[in-house]
N, C-alpha and C positions, 0 to 999 in steps of 0.2 A: 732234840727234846727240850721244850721250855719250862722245867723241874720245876719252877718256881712259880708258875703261873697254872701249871697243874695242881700243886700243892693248895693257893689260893684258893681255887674253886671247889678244891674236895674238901678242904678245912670249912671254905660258907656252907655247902651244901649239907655236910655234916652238923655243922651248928644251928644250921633251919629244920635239921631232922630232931632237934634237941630241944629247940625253943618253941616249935608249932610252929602253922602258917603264917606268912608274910604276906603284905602287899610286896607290889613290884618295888616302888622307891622304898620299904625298907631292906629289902634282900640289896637291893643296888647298896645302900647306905653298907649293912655289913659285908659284903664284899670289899668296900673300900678300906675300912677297917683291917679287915684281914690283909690288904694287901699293904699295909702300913707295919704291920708287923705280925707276917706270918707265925712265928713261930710261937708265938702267945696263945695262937689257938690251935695249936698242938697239942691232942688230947687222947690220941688212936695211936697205935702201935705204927699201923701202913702209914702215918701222915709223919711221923716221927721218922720212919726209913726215908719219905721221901723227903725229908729236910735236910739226910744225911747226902742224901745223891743230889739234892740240887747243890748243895757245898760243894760237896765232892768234882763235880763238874764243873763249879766256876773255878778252883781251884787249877782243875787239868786244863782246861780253857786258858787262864793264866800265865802258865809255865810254858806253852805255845810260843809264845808273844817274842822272845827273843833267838828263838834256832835260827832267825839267817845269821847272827854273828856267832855259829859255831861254825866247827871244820868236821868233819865228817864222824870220827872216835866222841867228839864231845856232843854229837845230836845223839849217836844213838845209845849213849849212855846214858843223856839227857830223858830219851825217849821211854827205854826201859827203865828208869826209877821213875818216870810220870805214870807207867802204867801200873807199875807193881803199886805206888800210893794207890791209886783208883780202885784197882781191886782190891786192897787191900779197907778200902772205906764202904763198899761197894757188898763184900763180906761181911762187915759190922752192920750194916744196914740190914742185910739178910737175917739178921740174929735179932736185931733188934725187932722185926715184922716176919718170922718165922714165914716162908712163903711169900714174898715179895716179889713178883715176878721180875721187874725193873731190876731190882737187886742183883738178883740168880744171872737177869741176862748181861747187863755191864760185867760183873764179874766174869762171864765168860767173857764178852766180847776183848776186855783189857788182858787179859792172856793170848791175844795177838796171833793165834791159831793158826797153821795150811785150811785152808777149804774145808777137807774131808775130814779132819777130828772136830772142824769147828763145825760142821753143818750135825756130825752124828751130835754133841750136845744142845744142838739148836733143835732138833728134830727128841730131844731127852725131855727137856722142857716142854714141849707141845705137847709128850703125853702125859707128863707131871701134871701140868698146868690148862688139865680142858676146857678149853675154849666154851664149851656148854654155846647155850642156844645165841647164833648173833643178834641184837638189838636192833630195832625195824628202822628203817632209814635211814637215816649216815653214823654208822656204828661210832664215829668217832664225836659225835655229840656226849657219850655216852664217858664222863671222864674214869670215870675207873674201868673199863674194858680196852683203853687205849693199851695199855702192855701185853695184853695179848694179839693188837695188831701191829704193834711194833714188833713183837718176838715174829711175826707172820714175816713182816717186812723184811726182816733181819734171816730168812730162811730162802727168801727169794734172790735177795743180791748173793746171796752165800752161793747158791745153786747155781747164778750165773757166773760169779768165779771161780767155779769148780765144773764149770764144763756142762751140768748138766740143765741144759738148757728145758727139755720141758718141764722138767720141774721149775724149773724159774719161773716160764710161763705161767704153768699152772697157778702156783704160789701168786705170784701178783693178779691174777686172774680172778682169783677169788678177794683179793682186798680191794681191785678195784668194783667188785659187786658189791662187797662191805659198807665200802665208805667213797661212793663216789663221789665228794670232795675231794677225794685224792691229799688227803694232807702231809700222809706220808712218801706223795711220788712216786706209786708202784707203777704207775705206767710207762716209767722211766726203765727199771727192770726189764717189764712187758715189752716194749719195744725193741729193746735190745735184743731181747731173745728171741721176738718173731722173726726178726731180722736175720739171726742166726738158724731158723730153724727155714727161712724163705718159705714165710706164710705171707706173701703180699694180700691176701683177701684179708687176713687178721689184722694186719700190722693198718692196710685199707680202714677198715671198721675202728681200731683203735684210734685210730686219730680223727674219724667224724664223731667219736664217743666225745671226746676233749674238743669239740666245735676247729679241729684242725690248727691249734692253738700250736705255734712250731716253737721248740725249746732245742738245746743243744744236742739233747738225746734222740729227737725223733729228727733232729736233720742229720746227725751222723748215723742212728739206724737206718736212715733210706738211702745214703750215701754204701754202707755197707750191704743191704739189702739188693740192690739192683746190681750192684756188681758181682754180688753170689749167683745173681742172674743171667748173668753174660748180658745186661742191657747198657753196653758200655755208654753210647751215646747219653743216656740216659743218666747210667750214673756218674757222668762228668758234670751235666748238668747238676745234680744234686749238690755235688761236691763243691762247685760254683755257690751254689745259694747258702752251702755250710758254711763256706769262707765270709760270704756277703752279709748274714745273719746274724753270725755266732762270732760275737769280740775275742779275737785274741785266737779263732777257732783253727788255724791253719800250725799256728805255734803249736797250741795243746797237742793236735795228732805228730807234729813232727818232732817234738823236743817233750814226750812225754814225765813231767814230774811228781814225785812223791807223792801221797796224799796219805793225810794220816789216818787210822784208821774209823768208820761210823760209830760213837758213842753217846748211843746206840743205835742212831738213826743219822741218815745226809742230814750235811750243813745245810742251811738257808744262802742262797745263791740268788741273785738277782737276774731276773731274765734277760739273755741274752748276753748276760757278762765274762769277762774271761773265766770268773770262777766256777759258773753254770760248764764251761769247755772242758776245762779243767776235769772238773767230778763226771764230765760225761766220759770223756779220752779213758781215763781213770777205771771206771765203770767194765767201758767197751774194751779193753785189753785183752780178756779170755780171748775172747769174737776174734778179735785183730791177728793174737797168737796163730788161731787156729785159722786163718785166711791167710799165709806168709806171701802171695804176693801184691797185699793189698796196699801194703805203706811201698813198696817199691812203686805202684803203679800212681798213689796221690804224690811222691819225688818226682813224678816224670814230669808236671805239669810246673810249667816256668813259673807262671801266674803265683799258683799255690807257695812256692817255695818264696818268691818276692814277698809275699804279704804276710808270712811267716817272719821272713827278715825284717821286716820294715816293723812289725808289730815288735821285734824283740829290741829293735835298736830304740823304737820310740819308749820301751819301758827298762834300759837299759839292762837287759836278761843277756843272759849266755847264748851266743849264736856261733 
């Protein structure tokens, strides 16, 4: 979530609905204004919450910055006083814009929830917070309905870390109808979980929807996909092009690490980087879980294990 660049655009938008019509170069002009010092034109209650969460976030962003020099007692004690600040700014924000969906859902999200208490609060807010009718083509043009497809988005990954995979489906299903931009990655979810559920015509269609555009996600769902398949052949070859593809991608599946948790939405990962592997491995764990002899059979393969090693020594990680 870019707090602050949302904030922008709803503070000019707000103040073109105050001042009358613009030409284009004077709405440009106040725009730049506004982004010179947001918080001047803070004049609404919602823009006011949102200036608290985008603090708030650079803040918990901040505090990030130095956990590799702790030992394990001091991360996660680290961890839980970043979250409880969060939620606890995250709650004022709430108060301060009575209904603030962003708000409501950060607040939940930094209470760090299992799956199943966190999906039934995510599924609280959806009927708190109705969605009402979606905006005609890419819903996420539209900046103040973006929190209701973020709380969407935040329903779908839940669902696929809690096993229940057609609703994941579903859930991303419907965002990537919403906002086919895809801003917020649902087809990342969506794949995962056709994957899981061995919908190869789905998971097929999904990826000529995206012009076949291959990310970490859809080369480790077809990797997992064909082997739920018994197309072994097949899926070695995948496996092959995930390693080939996907920086760092043989590490992420075999040396899985931490990841903190979506607030409120995935980090920005660059294609094809180790951190794209990363947030996919991460992601695909449920799937993984529930396939137990799927990482024994990516150990079997010498190659896989090599480029795993070699990626760990060239970045000086734990092997």
């Amino acid at each position: 979530m870019n707090a602050w660049d949302e904030l922008v655009e709803r503070c000019a938008l707000r103040r073109r609905e105050k001042i009358g019509p613009l030409s284009d170069d004077a709405y440009a002009e106040l725009v730049l204004a506004v982004r010179e010092d947001p918080a001047s034109f803070v004049d609404d209650p919602a823009e006011a919450a949102l200036l608290v969460l985008a603090q708030a976030l650079d803040a918990y962003r901040a505090s990030c910055r130095n956990d590799d020099l702790l030992d394990d007692d001091a991360f996660e004690a680290a961890r839980r006083r970043r979250l409880s600040v969060l939620r606890a700014e995250s709650e004022r924000a709430d108060q301060l814009a009575a209904g603030s969906l962003d708000a409501r859902l950060l607040a939940l999200l930094a209470q760090d929830l299992d799956p199943d208490p966190l999906l039934g609060g995510l599924v609280e807010l959806e009927q708190e917070f109705d969605a009402g009718e979606t905006p005609e083509g890419d819903a996420w043009a539209d900046v103040f309905y973006r929190p209701r497809l973020r709380l969407r988005a935040a329903v779908a990954r839940t669902c696929l870390e809690g096993a229940r995979f057609r609703m994941a489906a579903s859930a991303a299903a419907s965002l990537v109808d919403a906002m086919p931009g895809d801003q917020l990655g649902a087809r990342h979810t969506f794949a995962l979980a056709l994957a899981r559920l061995e919908d190869e015509a789905g998971f097929d269609a999904l990826d000529a929807l995206f012009d076949r555009r291959g990310d970490a996600w859809s080369h480790l769902a077809r990797v997992i996909l064909l082997f739920k398949l018994d197309r072994m052949s097949a899926a070695r070859r995948a496996l092959r092009g995930y390693d080939e593809l996907c920086e760092g991608g043989a590490y992420a599946l075999l040396r899985p690490t931490y990841v903190e948790p979506y607030l409120p939405d995935r980090p920005d990962a660059a294609a094809g980087s180790f951190e794209e592997s990363v947030l996919a491995v991460r992601e695909a764990e449920p799937i993984i879980a529930d396939v137990p002899d799927f990482i024994g059979w990516c150990q079997g393969f010498d190659w896989l294990v090599a480029s795993a090693e070699r990626f760990a020594r060239g970045r000086d990680l734990d092997w």
